[in-house]
N, C-alpha and C positions, 0 to 999 in steps of 0.2 A: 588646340588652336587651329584655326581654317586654313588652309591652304589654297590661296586664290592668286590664279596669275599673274602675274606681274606687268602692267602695261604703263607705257608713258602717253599723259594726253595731253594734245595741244589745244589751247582756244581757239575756235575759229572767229573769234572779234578782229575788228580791222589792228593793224599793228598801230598803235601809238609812240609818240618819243619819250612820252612819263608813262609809269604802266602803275597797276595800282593793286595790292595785295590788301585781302581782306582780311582785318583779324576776325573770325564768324567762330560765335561761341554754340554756334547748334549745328546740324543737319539744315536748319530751315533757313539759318541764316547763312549758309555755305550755299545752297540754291540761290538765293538771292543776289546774292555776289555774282554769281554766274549770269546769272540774266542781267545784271549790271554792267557787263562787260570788263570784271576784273579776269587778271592773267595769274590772279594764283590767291586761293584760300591758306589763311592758317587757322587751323581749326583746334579750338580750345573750350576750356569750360573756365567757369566762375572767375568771368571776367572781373566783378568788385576783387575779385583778391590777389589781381594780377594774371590772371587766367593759370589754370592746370593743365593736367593731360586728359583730354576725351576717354570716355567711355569706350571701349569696343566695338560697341552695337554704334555710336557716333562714327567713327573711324570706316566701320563695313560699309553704311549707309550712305557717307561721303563718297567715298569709292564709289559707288553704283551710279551715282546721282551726277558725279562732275563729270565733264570733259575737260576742264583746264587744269592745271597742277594743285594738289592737296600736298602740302606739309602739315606734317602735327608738331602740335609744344609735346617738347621733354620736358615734363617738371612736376615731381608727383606731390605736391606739395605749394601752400603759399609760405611766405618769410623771406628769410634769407635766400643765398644762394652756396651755402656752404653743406656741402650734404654728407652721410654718413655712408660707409660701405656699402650698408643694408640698400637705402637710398639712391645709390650708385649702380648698385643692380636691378632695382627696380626701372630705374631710367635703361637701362641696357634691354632689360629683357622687350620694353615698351618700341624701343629701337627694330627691335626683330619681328615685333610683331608688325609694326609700322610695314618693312619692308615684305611680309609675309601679305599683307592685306594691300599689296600694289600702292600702296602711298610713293608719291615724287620725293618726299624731302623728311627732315626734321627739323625742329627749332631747339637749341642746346645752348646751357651756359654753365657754365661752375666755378667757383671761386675760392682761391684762399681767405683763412682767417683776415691775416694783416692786408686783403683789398688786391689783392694780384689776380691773375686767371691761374684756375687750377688747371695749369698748362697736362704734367701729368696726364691724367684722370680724362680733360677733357679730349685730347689729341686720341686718346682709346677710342672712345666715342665718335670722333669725327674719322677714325679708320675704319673701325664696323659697319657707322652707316656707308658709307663710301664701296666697301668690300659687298653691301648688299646691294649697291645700285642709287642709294638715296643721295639729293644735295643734302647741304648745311648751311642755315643760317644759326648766326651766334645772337644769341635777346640781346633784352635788354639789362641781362648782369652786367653784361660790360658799363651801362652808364653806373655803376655801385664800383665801380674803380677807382681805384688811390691815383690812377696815372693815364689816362686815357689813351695817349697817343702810347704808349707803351703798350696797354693792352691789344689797342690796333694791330703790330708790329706780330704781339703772339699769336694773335686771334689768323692772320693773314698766313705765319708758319705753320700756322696746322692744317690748313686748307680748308677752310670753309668760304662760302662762296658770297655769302655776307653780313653785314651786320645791320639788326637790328636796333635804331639808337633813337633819343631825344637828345643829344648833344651834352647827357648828365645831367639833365633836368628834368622840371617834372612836369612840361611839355616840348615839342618840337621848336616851338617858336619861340621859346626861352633859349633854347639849346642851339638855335639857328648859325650864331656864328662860328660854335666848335664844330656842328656837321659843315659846313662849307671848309673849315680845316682839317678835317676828317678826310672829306673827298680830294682835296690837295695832296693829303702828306698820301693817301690810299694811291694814288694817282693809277689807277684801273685796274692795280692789284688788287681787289675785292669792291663790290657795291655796298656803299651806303647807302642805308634805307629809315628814313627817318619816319619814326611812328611815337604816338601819344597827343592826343588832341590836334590832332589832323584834320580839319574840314574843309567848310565849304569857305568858309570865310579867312579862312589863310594860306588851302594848299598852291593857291597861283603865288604867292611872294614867298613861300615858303621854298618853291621850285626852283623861282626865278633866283634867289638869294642866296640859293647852295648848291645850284648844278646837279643836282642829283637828277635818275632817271629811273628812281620807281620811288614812290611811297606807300604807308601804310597804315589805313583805319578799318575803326570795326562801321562806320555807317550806320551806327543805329540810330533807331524811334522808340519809344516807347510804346508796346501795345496793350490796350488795355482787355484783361481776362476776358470771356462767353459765360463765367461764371453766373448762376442769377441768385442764388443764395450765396451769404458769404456769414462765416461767424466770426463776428466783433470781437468774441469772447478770450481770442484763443492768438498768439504768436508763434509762429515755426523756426523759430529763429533767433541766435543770440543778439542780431541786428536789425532790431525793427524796423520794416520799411511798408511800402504798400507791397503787399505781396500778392496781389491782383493785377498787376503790371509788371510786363517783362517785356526788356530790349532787343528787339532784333535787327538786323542788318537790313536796309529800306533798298529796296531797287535802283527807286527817283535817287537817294542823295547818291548812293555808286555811280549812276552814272553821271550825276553834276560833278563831281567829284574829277574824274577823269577826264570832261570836258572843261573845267576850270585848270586843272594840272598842266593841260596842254596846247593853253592859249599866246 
């Protein structure tokens, strides 16, 4: 495993009152965020299934490429969020590598069966990164809880620094009035950071509506392949889709993005 310094970097974009985290499933769409003027990538992969944990080679390249803060998903795995020993230590070892490869942060969640936070298990995790240097934001397991505002209370005792939420829903703007009670009952004991169908066309009322002071999209477009032959013949895939287009993270919407947040 590499052994590369550890440094903390700041953006140098002007300071905003809403600030804006990327979720960027590449290397290229982590660049983009940057020149977008976002103040912090999370960097994931196979965003259709919730996003996982990056590659290594993703993770180094990120490192190299940003000035402003990199957090990675813990989560080696799509599904649930109930995970096995095995599973447990993979997310742990992902942890150190994180901090071995000068990453700012991690993204963590775990859960029990019957819908509570795998306080346990997770509270380890939020001490190792911590003991390496890294924040913590807690996902979106938390919105897959039996009790929201309770999970908040645990999520907050264990120290992490925020969470990542759609209010339990399966957008932000459905979830709109639980995060604005989110940020009340949090009351600056941890940031609420509302993510999942965050754009251009909601994050000004989305802002205005729940007080919050960052949010969180991934910014994509769709780009279409350089490919010039392609064969008709064949699927890569259990989910057929056009597999000659892939999403990335656009500049122009990051920065509309940001100037719509903080109007």
């Amino acid at each position: 495993m590499p052994d590369i310094t550890k440094q903390k970097h700041q953006s140098g974009n002007p300071v905003n009152r809403v600030s804006l985290e990327v979720c960027a499933n590449s290397v290229t769409s982590a660049v983009a965020a940057q020149e977008g003027g976002a103040v912090r990538v999370e960097l994931c992969e196979n965003l259709k299934e919730g996003g996982t944990t990056p590659s290594a080679g993703q993770i180094l390249l990120a490192r190299k490429l940003l000035q402003i803060k990199l957090f990675v998903l813990i989560r080696p795995r799509a599904g649930d969020f109930l995970y096995t020993d095995l599973e447990y230590d993979v997310m742990c070892a992902d942890i150190r590598f994180c901090a071995e490869a000068g990453c700012d942060g991690v993204v963590i969640g775990m859960l029990n069966a019957d819908g509570t936070i795998d306080k346990e298990r997770s509270l380890e995790m939020v001490h190792l990164a911590k003991q390496l240097g890294l924040g913590v934001t807690f996902h979106r397991a938390f919105d897959m809880c039996i009790d929201l505002y309770h999970a908040l209370e645990d999520i907050i005792d264990m120290g992490c620094d925020r969470i990542l939420t759609s209010g339990g829903k399966s957008s932000a703007m459905e979830g709109a009035t639980v995060i604005n009670q989110l940020v009340q009952k949090a009351a600056g004991r941890i940031a609420i950071m509302p993510g999942a169908g965050v754009s251009e066309a909601n994050v000004a009322d989305l802002v205005h509506f729940t007080g919050v002071t960052e949010v969180h999209s991934s910014a994509r477009l769709p780009v279409r392949s350089k490919m010039q032959y392609k064969n008709d013949h064949i699927v890569m895939s259990d989910d057929p889709g056009d597999e000659f287009t892939i999403d990335l993270t656009d500049v122009g919407r990051v920065k509309k993005l940001i100037e719509l947040a903080n109007k």
